[in-house]
C-alpha positions as CSV (number, residue, x, y, z in Angstrom):
1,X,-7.9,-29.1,-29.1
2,X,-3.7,-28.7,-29.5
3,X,-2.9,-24.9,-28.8
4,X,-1.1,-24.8,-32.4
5,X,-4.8,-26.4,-34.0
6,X,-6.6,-23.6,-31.9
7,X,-4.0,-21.2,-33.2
8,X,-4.7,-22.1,-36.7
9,X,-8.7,-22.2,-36.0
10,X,-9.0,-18.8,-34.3
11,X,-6.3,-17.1,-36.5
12,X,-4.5,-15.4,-33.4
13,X,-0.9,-16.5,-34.6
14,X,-0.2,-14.4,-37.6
15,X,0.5,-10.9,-35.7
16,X,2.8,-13.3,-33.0
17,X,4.6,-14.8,-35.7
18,X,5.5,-11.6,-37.5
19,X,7.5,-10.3,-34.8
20,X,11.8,-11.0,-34.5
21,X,12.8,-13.2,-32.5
22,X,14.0,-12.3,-28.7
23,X,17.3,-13.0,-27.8
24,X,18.3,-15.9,-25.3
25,X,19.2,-13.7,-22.2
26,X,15.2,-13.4,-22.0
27,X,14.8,-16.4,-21.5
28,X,13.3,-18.3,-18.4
29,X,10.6,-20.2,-16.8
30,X,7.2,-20.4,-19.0
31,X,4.6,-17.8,-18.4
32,X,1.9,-19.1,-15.6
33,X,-1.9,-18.0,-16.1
34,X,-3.9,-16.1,-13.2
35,X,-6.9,-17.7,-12.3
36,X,-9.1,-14.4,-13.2
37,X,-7.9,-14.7,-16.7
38,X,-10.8,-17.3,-17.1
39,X,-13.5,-15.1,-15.3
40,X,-15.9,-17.0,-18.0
41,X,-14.8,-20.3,-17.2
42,X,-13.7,-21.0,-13.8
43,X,-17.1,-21.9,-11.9
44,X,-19.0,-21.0,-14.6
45,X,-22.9,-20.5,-14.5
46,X,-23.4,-21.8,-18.0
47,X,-22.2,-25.0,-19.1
48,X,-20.3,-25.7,-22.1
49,X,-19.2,-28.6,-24.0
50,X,-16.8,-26.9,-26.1
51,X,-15.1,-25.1,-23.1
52,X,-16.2,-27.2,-20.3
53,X,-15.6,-25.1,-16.7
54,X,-12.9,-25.4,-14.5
55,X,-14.1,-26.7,-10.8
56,X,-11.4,-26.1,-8.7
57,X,-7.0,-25.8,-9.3
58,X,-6.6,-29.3,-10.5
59,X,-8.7,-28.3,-13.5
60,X,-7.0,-25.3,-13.8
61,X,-3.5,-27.1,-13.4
62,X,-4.8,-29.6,-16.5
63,X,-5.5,-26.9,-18.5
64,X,-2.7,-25.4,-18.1
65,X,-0.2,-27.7,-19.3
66,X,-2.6,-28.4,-22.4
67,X,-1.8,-25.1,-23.8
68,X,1.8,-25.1,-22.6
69,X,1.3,-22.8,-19.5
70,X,4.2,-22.4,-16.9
71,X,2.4,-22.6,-14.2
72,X,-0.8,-21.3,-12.2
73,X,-2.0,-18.5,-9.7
74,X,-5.2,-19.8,-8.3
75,X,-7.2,-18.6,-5.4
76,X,-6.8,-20.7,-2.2
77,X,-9.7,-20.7,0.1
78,X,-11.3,-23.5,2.3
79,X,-8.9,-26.3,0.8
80,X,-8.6,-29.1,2.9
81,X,-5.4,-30.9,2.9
82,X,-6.3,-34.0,1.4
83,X,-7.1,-31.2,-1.6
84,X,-3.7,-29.9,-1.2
85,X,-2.3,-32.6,-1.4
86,X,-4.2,-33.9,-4.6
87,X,-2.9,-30.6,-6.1
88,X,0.8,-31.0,-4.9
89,X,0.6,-34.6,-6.7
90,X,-0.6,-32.8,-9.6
91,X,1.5,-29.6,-10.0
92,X,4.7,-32.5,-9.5
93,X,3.4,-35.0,-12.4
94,X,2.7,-31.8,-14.5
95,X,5.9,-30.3,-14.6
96,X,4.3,-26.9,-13.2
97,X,4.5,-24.3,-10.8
98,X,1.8,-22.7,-8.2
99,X,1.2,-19.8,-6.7
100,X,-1.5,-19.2,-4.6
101,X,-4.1,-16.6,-4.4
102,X,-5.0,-15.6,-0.3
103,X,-7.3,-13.0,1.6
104,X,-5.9,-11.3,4.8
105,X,-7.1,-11.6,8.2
106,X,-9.4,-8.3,8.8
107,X,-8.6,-9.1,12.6
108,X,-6.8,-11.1,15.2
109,X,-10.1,-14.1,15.2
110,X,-9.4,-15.0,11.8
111,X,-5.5,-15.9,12.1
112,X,-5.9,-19.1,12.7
113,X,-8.0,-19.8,8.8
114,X,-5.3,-17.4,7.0
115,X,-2.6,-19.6,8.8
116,X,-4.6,-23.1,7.7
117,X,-4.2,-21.6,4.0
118,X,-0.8,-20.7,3.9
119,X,0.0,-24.0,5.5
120,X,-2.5,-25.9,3.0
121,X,-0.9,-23.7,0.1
122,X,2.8,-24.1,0.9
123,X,1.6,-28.1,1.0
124,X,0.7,-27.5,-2.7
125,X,4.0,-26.5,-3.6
126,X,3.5,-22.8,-3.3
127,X,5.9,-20.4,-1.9
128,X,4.7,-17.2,-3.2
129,X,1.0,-16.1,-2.1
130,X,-0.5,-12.7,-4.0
131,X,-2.9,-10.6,-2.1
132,X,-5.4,-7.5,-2.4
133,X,-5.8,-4.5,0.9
134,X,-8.9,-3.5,-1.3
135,X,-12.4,-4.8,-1.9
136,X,-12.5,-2.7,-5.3
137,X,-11.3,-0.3,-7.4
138,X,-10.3,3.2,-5.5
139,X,-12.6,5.3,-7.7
140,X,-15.5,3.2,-7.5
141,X,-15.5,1.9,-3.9
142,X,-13.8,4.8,-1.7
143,X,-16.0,8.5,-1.9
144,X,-13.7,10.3,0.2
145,X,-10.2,11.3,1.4
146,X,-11.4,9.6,4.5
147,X,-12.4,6.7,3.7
148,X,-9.4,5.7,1.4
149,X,-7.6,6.7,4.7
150,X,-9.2,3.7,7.0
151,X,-8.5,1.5,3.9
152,X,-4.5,2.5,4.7
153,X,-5.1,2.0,8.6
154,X,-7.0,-0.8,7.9
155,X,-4.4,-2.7,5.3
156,X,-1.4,-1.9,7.7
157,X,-3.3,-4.0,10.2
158,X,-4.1,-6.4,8.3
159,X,-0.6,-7.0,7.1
160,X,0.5,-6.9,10.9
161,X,-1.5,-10.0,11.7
162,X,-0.2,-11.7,8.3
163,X,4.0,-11.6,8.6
164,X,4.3,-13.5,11.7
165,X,2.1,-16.4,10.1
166,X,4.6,-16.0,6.5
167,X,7.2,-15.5,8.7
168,X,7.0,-18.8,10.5
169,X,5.9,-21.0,7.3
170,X,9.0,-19.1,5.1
171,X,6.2,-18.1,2.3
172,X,6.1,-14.7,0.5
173,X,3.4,-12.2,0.0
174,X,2.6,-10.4,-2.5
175,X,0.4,-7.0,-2.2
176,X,-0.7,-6.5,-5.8
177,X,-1.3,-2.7,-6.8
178,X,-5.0,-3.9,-7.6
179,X,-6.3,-0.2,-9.0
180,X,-6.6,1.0,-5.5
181,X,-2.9,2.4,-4.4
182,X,-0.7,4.3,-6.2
183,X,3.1,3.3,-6.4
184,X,4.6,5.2,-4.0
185,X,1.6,4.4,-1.6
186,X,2.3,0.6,-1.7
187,X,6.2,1.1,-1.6
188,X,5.4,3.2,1.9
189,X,3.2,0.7,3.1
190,X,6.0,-2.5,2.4
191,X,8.4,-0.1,3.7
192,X,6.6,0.0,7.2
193,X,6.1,-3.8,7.2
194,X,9.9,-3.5,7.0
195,X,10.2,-7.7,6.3
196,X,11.3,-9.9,3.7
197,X,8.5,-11.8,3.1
198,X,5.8,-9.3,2.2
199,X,6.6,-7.3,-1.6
200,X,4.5,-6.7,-3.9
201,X,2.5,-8.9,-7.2
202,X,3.4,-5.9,-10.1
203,X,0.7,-5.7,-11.9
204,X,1.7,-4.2,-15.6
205,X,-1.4,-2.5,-16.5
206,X,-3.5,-1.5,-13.4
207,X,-2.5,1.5,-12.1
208,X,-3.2,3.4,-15.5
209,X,-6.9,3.7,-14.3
210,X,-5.1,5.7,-11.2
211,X,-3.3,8.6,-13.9
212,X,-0.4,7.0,-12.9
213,X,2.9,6.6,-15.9
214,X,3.1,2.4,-16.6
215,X,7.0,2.4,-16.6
216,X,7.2,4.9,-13.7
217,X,4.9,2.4,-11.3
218,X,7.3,-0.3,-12.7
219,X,10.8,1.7,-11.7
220,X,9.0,2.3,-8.2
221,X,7.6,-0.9,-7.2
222,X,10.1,-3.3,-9.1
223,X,12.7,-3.4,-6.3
224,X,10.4,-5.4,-4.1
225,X,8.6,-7.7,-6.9
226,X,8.1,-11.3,-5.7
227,X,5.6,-12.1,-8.8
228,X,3.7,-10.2,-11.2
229,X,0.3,-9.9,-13.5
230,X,1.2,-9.3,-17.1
231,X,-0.7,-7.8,-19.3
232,X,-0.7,-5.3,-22.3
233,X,-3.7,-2.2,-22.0
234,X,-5.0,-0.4,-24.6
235,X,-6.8,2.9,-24.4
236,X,-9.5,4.9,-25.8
237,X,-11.0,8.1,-25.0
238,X,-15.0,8.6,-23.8
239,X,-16.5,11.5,-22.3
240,X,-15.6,10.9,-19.0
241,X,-12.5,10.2,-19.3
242,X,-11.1,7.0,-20.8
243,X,-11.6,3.4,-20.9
244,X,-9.0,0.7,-20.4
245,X,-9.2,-3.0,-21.7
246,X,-6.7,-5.5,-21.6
247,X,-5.7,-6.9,-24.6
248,X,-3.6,-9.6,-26.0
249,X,0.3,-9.0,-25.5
250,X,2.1,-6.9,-28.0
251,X,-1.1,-5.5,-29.7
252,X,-1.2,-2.9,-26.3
253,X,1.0,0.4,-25.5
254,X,3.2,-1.5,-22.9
255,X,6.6,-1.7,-23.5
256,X,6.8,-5.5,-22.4
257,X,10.3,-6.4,-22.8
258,X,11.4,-3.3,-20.7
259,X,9.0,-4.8,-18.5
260,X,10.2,-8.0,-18.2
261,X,13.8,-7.4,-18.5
262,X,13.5,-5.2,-15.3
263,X,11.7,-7.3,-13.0
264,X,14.1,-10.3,-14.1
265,X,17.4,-7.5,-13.3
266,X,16.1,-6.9,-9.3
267,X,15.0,-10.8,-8.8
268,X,16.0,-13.4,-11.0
269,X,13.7,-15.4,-9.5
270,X,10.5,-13.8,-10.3
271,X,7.7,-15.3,-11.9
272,X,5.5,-14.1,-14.6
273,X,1.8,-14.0,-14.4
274,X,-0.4,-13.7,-17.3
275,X,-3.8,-11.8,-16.0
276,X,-5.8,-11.6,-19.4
277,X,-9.0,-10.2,-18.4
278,X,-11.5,-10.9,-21.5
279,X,-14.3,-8.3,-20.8
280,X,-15.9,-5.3,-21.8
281,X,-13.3,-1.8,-21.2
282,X,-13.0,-0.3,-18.2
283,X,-14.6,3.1,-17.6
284,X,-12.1,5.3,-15.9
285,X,-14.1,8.6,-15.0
286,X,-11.0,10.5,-14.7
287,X,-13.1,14.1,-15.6
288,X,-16.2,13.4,-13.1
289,X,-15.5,15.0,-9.5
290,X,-16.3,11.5,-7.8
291,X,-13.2,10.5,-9.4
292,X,-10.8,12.6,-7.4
293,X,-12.8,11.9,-3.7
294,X,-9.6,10.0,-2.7
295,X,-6.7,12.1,-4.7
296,X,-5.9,15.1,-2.9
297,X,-2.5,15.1,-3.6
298,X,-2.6,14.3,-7.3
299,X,-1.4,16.7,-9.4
300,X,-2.9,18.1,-12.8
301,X,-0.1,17.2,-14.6
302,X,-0.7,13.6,-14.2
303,X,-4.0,13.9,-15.8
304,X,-2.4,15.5,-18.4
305,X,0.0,13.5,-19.2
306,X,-2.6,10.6,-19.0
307,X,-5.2,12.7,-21.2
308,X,-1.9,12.8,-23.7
309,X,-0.9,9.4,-23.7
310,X,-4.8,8.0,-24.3
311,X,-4.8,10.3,-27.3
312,X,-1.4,9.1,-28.7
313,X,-2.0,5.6,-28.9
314,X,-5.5,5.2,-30.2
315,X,-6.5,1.7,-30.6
316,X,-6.3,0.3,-34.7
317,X,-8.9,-1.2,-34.0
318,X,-12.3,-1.1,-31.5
319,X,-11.6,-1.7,-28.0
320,X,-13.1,-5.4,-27.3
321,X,-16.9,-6.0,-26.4
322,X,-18.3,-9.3,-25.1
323,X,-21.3,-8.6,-23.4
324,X,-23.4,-8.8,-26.4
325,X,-21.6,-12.3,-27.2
326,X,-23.2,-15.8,-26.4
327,X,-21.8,-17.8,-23.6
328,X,-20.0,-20.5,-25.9
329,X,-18.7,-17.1,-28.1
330,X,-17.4,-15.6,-24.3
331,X,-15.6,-18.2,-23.9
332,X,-14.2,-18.7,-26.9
333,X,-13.2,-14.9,-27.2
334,X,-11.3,-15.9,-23.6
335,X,-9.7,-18.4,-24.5
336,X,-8.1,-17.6,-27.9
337,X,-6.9,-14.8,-26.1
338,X,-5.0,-16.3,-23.4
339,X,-3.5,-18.5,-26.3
340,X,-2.9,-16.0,-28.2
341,X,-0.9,-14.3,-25.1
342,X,1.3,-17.3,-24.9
343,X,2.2,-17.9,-28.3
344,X,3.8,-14.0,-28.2
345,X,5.3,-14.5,-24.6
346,X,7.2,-17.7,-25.9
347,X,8.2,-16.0,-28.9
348,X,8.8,-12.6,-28.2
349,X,9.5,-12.1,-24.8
350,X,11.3,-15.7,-23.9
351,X,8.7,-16.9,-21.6
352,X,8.9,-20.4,-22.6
């Protein structure tokens, strides 16, 4: 199905179309899709004929161009480099750009495979790799001040063992502020790697869930963007705290064209990322003493002004829900969103 067909069937394009247009200074290389954006889809357990499931990137890459993607961020993990050079071959006939997706070596024995996957991604045509320190979200996976810390010790080294491997094959890392460090902690911990090729994958939405202001993580980590994750979050409160969801761009409280505009200002070359997550909301416990095992030094102003901000923009409508969906109905809900994310990013915030 033609993205403007699927536009028309699923009845995402009135809300993008009623928007002004952006001006041309916006304007730059297409928006790419993140591979989690099709959680549903990629590997799927249930097949589909409707949305059939993505194998591996050179389904992705397909895909991609159907519905007039920029590019791809796809995970890169035992490719050999016959694959890499299947997806090279494809990325060039499509037109589109790659990044990869890597883990970090955890100690000094496992190098030698992080080197074979920088060396099999940069084969594929990508030069900027994103990255996690963090096997979850703080809240959820770290119970104490302690615990966070050997994350910290535990990143640094891991980062140590990575730069002279990005150094040597001239690719860039990205550390992505993935719900477990707050700004300032990630700028400190790029500022100690002290080397141009690891900066950071800004992620627009994330660090919400850590009472953290959106445009505030932007100002601090936007000097040392080398991609990003866009998104658009709305919120809602529960009695907990709040819940987070990702929803389709410009029906969120980002303001996206700040956004943009910024990360373009401090490096024209960056790339933008869309990370649409279809899924139930996010529960962010913020009023449950768990929460704060790993915040010591956060003040009560910033839950505050988080508490605030949840009430001022209540949703219009019901956060999404799709647990209660059928698989062919999960899928669908995914992937008229990520077109739905497209059509406004080409033409509202010049991603085209």
């Amino acid at each position: 199905m033609y993205r403007r067909e699927f536009l028309q069937k699923a009845g995402v394009g009135a809300v993008a179309l009623s928007m002004p247009q952006m001006p041309d200074f916006f304007k730059t290389t297409g928006m790419g899709i993140v591979v989690h954006s099709y959680a549903s889809r990629w590997n799927p357990k249930t097949p589909s004929t409707a949305y059939p499931g993505f194998a591996n990137a050179l389904d992705l890459l397909d895909h991609c161009h159907e519905i007039g993607a920029g590019g791809a961020q796809v995970v890169v993990n035992d490719w050999s480099a016959e694959f890499a050079k299947k997806v090279r071959e494809k990325r060039e006939k499509l037109g589109l750009y790659l990044e990869g997706s890597i883990g970090l070596p955890k100690k000094p024995g496992d190098v030698a495979k992080f080197e074979q996957e920088v060396v099999n991604a940069k084969e594929a045509g990508a030069q900027i790799l994103r990255t996690v320190c963090s096997s979850g979200r703080r809240y959820e996976t770290y119970h104490s001040a302690e615990a966070f810390q050997e994350l910290k010790k535990n990143a640094l080294v891991s980062l140590q063992l990575s730069e002279p491997v990005l150094r040597k094959h001239k690719v860039k890392l990205g550390v992505e502020n993935h719900k477990d460090w707050r700004a300032k902690e990630l700028v400190a911990l790029i500022k100690q790697m002290n080397s141009e090729w690891i900066g950071v994958t800004l992620d627009f939405g994330n660090s919400i869930a850590l009472l953290e202001d959106p445009m505030e993580v932007i100002q601090t980590l936007v000097p040392y963007v080398f991609t990003t994750h866009v998104k658009d979050m709305a919120v809602e409160e529960y009695a907990d705290g709040f819940l987070l969801s990702e929803v389709p761009l410009g029906q969120g409280l980002l303001d996206l064209p700040t956004i943009i505009e910024l990360c373009k200002k401090h490096n024209p070359a960056v790339t933008f990322n869309l990370e649409m997550i279809t899924r139930d909301p996010l529960e962010i416990p913020c009023l449950k003493p768990d929460y704060w095992a790993t915040f010591d030094s956060v003040p009560g102003s910033d839950l505050a002004r988080t508490l605030r901000m949840v009430r001022e923009h209540k949703p219009k409508t019901a956060l999404p829900r799709i647990s209660q969906l059928s698989a062919d109905n999960r899928l669908a809900a995914e992937e008229g969103n990520i077109v739905a994310c497209l059509s406004y990013s080409k033409d509202h915030i010049g991603l085209k």
